[in-house]
N, C-alpha and C positions, 0 to 999 in steps of 0.2 A: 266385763263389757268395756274397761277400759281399754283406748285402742295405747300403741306400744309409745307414740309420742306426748299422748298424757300421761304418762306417766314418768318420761323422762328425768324430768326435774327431780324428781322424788327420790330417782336412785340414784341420784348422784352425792359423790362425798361433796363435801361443804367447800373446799377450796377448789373444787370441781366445778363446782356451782360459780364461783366466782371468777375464776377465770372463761368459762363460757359464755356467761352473760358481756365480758370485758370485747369475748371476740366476736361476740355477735353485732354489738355496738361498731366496732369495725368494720364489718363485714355490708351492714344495715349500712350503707353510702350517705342516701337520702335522710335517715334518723326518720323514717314514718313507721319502726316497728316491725317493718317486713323485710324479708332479705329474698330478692327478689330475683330470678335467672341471670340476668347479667351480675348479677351482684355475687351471686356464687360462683358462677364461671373461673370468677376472677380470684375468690376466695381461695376455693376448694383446688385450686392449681396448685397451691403449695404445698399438698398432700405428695405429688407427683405418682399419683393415681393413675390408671390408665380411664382412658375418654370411658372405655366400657363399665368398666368399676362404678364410677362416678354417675353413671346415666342411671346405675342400678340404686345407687346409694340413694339419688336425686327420686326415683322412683318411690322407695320404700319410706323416705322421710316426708314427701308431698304424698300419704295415703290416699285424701280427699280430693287431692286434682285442685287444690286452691291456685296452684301458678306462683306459692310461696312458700317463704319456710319464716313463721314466729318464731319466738324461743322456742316453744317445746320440740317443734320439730327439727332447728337448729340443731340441737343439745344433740337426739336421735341420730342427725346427720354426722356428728363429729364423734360418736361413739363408734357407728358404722363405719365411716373412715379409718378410724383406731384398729378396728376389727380387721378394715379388709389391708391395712398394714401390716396386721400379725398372720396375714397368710389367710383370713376363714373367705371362704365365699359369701357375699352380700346377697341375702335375702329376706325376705319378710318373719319366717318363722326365728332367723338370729337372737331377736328380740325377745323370742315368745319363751325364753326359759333354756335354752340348750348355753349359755354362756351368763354367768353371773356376772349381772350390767354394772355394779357397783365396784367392782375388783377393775373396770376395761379400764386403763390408762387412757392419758390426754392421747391426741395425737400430732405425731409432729410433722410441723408447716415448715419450711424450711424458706428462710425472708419475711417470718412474722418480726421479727424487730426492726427491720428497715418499713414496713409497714406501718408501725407502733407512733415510730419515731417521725416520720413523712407525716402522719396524721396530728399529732400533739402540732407539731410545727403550723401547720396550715391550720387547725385549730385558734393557736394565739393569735395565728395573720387576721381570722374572722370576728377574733372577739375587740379585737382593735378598728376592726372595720364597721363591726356593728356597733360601737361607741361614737363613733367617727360622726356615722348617721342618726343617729339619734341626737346628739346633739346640733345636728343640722336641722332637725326636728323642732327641736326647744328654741333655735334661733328662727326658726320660719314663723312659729306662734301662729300658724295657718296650714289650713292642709292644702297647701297648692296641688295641683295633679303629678308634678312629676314627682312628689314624692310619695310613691306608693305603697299603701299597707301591705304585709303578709295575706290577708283577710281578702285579698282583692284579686291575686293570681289563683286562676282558674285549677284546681287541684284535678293532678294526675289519674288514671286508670292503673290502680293498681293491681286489683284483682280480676278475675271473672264476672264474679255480681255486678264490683262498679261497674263495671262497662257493659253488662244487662243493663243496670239502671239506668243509667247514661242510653242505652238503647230504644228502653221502654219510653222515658219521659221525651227525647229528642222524633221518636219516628212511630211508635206503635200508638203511645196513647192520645196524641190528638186523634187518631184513626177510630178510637173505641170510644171516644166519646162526641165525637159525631156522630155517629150511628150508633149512641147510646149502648152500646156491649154491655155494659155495666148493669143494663136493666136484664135483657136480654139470657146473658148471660153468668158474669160473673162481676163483682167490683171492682174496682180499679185499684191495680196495686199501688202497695206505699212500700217505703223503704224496708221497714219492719217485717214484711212479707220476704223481699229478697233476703233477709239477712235471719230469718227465723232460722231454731235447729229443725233438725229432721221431724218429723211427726208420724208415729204409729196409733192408727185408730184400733179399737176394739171393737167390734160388734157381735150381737146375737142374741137370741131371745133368753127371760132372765133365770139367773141360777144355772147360767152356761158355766162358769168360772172366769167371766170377764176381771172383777173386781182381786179375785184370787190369783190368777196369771201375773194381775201386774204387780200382786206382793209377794207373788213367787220370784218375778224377774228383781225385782228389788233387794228381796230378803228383808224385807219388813213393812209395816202400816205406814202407809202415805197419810197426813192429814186428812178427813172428811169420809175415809173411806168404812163404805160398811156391807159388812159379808153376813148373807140366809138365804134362806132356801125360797123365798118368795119377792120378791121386785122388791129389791132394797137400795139400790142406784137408779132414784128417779130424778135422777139430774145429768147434765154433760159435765165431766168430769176430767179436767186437764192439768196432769203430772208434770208438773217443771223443774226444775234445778233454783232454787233462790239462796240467800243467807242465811235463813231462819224458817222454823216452822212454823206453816201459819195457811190459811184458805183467803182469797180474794175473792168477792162479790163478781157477780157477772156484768153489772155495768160500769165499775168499775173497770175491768180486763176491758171492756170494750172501746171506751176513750184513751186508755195508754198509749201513746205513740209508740213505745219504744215496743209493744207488743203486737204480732199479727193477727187480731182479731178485732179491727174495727168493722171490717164487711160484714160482719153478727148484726150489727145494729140493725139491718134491713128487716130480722125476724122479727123487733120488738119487746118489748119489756116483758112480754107474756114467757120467750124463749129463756131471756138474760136472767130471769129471776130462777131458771133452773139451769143457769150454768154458776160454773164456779172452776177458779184456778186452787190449786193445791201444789204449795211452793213447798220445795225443802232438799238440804245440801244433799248430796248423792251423787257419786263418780255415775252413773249410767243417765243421770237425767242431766249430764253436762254434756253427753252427746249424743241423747234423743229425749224428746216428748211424747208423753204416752198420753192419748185421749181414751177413758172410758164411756160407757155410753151408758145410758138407762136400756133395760132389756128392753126388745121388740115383742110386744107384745100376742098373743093366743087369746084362741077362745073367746069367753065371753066379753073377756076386757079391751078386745083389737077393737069394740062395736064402739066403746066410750071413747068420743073422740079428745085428742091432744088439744090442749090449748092455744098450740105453736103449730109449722109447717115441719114438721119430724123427719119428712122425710128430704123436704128442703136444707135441715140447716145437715143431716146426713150428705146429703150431694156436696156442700159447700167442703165440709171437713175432708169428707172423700180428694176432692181436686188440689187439697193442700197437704194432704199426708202422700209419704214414702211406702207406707207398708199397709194394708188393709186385714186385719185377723178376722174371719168368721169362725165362732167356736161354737161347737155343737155338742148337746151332750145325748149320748147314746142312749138315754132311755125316751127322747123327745127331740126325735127326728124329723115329724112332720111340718113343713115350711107352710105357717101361717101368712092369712092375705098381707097384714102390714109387713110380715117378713121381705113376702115377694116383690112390693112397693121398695121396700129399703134396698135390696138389691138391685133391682130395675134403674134403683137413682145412682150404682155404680156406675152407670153405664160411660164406657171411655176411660173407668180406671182397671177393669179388666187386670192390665197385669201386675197391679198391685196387690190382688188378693192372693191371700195365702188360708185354705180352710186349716182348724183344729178340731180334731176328733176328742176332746175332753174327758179326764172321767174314765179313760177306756181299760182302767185296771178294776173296773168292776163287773167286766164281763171276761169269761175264759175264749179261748183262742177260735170256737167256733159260734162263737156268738159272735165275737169282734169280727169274722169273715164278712158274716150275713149286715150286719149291720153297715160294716165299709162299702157294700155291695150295694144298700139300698141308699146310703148315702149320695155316692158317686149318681146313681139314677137320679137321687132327687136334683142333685146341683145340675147333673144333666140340660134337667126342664126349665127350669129357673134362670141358669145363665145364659143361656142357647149364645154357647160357642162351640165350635167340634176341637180346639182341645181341651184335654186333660186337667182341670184343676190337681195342684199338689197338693195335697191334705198329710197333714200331722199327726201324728197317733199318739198321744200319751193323758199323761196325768201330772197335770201344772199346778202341784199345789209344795207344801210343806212336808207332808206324810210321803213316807219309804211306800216304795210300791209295791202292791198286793200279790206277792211272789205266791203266793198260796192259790190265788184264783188265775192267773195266768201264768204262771208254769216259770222257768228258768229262760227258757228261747223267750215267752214275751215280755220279761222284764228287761232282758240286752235288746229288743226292736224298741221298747219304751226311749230305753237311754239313750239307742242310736237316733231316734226321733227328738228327742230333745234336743241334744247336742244339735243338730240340723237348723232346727228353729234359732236355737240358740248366736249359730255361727249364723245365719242368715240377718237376724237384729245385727249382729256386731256388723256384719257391712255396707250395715246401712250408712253410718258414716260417710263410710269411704266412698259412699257413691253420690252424696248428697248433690254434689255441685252438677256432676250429671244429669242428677232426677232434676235440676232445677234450670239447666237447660232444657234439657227435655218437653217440660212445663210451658217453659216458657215461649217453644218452637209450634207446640200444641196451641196454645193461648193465640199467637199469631194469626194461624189456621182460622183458628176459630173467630176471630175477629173481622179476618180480611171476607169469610164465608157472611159473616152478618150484615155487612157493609156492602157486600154485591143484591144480598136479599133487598135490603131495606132500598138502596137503588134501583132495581129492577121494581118494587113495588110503588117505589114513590115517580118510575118513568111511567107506567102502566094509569096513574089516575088521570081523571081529562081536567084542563086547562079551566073549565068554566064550571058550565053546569054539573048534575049529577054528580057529585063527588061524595055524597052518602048513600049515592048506590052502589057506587062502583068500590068505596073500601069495603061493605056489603061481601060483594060477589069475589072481591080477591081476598077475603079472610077464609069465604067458603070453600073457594079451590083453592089455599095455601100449599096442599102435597103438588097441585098440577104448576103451579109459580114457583115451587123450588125444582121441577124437573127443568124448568125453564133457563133457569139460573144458572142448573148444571151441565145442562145439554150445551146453555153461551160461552161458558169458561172455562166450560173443559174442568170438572171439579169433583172429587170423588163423590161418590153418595152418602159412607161410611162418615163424612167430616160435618155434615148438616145436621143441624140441632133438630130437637121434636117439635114435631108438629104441632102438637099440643101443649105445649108450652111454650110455644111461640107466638102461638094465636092466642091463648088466654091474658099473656103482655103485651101483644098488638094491641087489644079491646081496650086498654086503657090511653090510648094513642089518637092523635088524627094524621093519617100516614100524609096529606098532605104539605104535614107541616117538617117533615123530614128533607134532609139537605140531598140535593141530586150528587149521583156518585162521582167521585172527584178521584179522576184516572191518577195524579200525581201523589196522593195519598197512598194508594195502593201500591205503584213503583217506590215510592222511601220504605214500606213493609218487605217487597219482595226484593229488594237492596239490601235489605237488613239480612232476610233469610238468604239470601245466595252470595254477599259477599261480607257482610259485618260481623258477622257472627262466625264464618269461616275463620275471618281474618284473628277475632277475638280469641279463638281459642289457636290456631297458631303461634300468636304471642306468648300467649301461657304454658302451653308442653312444655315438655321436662329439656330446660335449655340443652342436652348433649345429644336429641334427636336428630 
């Protein structure tokens, strides 16, 4: 699951290692650790590449779409160079094992020593220059203004997220929290949000093979984790990358800054005492996070209700993960009521979900028909989309497949089904920054839509009297106040949150006391979507576009 520039580093010989790190430093202008399109442009010219070459190299070493290259990807970028010196064509799979990465040779820059040399040079001019100041420093014994700290110049956009971030906190979230979104809808993000890895949730009712998948994808026991045949993951359960083995309490995970789950807090202690993080070193959990979930419950236990909002704090995880797994096992295909509530609360992440048919090496070929047959019916009902869910066919555990009970043809559908799954997690990655514009394009939507509601509701109450009858009569017709909404703004119907859950957070409101809609808010949002965000990711493509 490691993608081809984590591992970079790894295969390289040691004086390999060293001299790349030396020209990275080089290359890196600014010294912030990233080598940036301009920064390469100017590098990678002494390859004497062609533009095409070079857009492809630049392609295959920025996998993720960051608008950079760190070391690791550096490293990638100068071996792919070496390669497409020696004549191979640049492309992604180069990496993946057709060429022994540790044998490529440096590649040669031709004017890295006049480079080497121009830099040491102007190096000593800075380090005499920053002595200069500093002791102009020690002579002022005051910090008068014109002499200005590091700490004070307003730092750069370097990436994509900063300049999300920089977009959110400047133009979108005064907008969400005047018309409170955060209640509404979702929290307000924090840094830790933009900067989290990817996240694939697990869900489905218990003794699907949730907890088993993800020691499958592993190849071994995650901290806390525990496998049977009857509801034995009765907590949320989130797989991370840390230094050490070890589990984190859930109120704990939820005060970390540097972690994206303080919006938990809103379920309460009742939630947090059945969550828990589960840290531990792992190349796959350095570039995804796996949430397990406690099964959805059947029968007679869907009647005993949860202590928490289950299918709340499900909604919340849903709008923050990349990949959504529903796994099903083939002898317990019936979609229980809490099941259809838990899917229901998908609603809007749609193309995240990806179903698994589990397990399925314990039926032969014409039982797996019948049952894929009544599957697809059932998700039918339950998602009401017209199209297709993709569903998975295999058997995600440790044990060889049941060649005896599904024959030779469905042990190769098994493998081709896994592998699928398989190569589908791995781009995740690679897609992250997109799913997180995306996100974030979505979020806008949704924000700017709440802000016309909450407007349009707070123009609709009268000036004086009656105002507990008339928030009364406009809670009761909230469907006919958001036709209203959308019939003035021109605004899909597809983008308007539920009804009922809009009105169950209204009731705890007095609509009069909400801000009238403020047109200039709205234009810095729709500024943002029609020309900031254009412009941001402009900036970023692959500088030889």
């Amino acid at each position: 699951m490691q993608t081809s520039s984590a591992t970079s580093i790894g295969t390289c010989l040691k004086e390999h290692q060293k001299m790349y790190k030396e020209w990275f430093n080089i290359a890196d202008s600014d010294g912030d650790g990233r080598v940036s399109g301009n920064d390469a442009t100017k590098f990678f010219a002494m390859s004497k590449l062609s533009r095409q070459e070079l857009k492809q190299v630049w392609a295959v070493a920025d996998s993720k779409r960051q608008g950079y290259l760190g070391l690791a990807e550096f490293i990638t970028a100068m071996k792919l160079v070496s390669l497409a010196q020696a004549g191979h064509e640049v492309t992604s799979d180069l990496l993946k094992g057709s060429v022994d990465m540790q044998s490529v040779e440096l590649p040669v820059l031709e004017g890295l020593e006049n480079v080497v040399s121009k830099q040491k040079s102007s190096k000593a001019y800075a380090d005499i220059e920053d002595n200069v100041v500093s002791q102009l420093h020690v002579m002022a014994k005051a910090p008068y203004p014109w002499f200005k700290s590091k700490s004070s110049v307003k730092v750069n956009v370097v990436t994509i997220v900063d300049g999300l971030k920089r977009l959110y906190a400047e133009k979108l979230k005064p907008l969400e929290l005047t018309y409170r979104f955060n209640d509404f809808a979702s929290p307000v993000l924090t840094n830790s949000d933009f900067d989290a890895k990817p996240m694939v949730m697990l869900l489905g009712q218990y003794s699907t093979g949730k907890t088993t998948f993800i020691k499958h994808l592993l190849g071994c026991e995650y901290p806390g984790a525990h496998i049977g045949p009857e509801p034995t993951t009765d907590r949320f359960v989130v797989a991370m990358s840390g230094p050490d083995e070890r589990t984190i309490p859930g109120n704990t995970m939820a005060v970390q800054a540097d972690m994206p789950f303080n919006g938990l807090t809103s379920f309460g202690g009742a939630f947090l005492s059945k969550f828990e993080c589960s840290q531990m070193p792992h190349p796959v959990l350095d570039q995804i996070t796996l949430v397990d979930t406690p099964g959805v419950l059947s029968g007679e236990k869907q009647r005993m209700q949860r202590s928490y909002d289950f299918t709340g704090v499900i909604s919340w995880f849903a709008s923050k993960s990349d990949m959504i797994l529903l796994l099903f096992d083939p002898h317990k295909l019936d979609i229980s009521d809490e099941f259809k509530r838990v899917i229901s609360s998908l609603r809007g992440n749609e193309d995240k979900i990806r179903v698994v048919l589990n397990k399925a090496d314990q039926l032969d070929t014409q039982q797996l028909m019948r049952v894929y047959g009544a599957l697809m019916w059932s998700l039918g009902k339950v998602l009401n989309t017209p199209e297709v869910v993709r569903v998975y066919i295999g058997s995600f555990n440790d044990k060889p497949i049941n060649e005896a009970v599904v024959g030779p043809i469905g042990k190769e559908l098994f493998e081709k089904e896994q592998n699928d799954i398989l190569a589908d997690l791995m781009d995740i990655p690679k897609k992250a920054c997109d799913r997180k514009i995306n996100e974030f394009v979505k979020r806008a939507r949704a924000a700017k839509i709440n802000a016309y509601i909450i407007g349009h509701l707070k123009k609709e109450m009268p000036a004086m009297m009656g105002k507990t009858k008339a928030q009364q009569r406009l809670m009761n017709n909230l469907q006919e106040e958001f036709g209203k909404v959308q019939q003035e703004h021109h605004l899909p119907a597809g983008d308007f949150p539920s009804v009922e859950h809009f009105k169950e957070v209204l009731g705890g409101y007095n609509i009069d006391k909400f801000e009238k809609l403020k047109p200039k808010m709205i234009q810095a949002v729709d500024d943002m979507l029609g020309y900031d965000i254009p412009d941001l990711l402009k900036k970023f493509r692959n500088p030889y576009d």
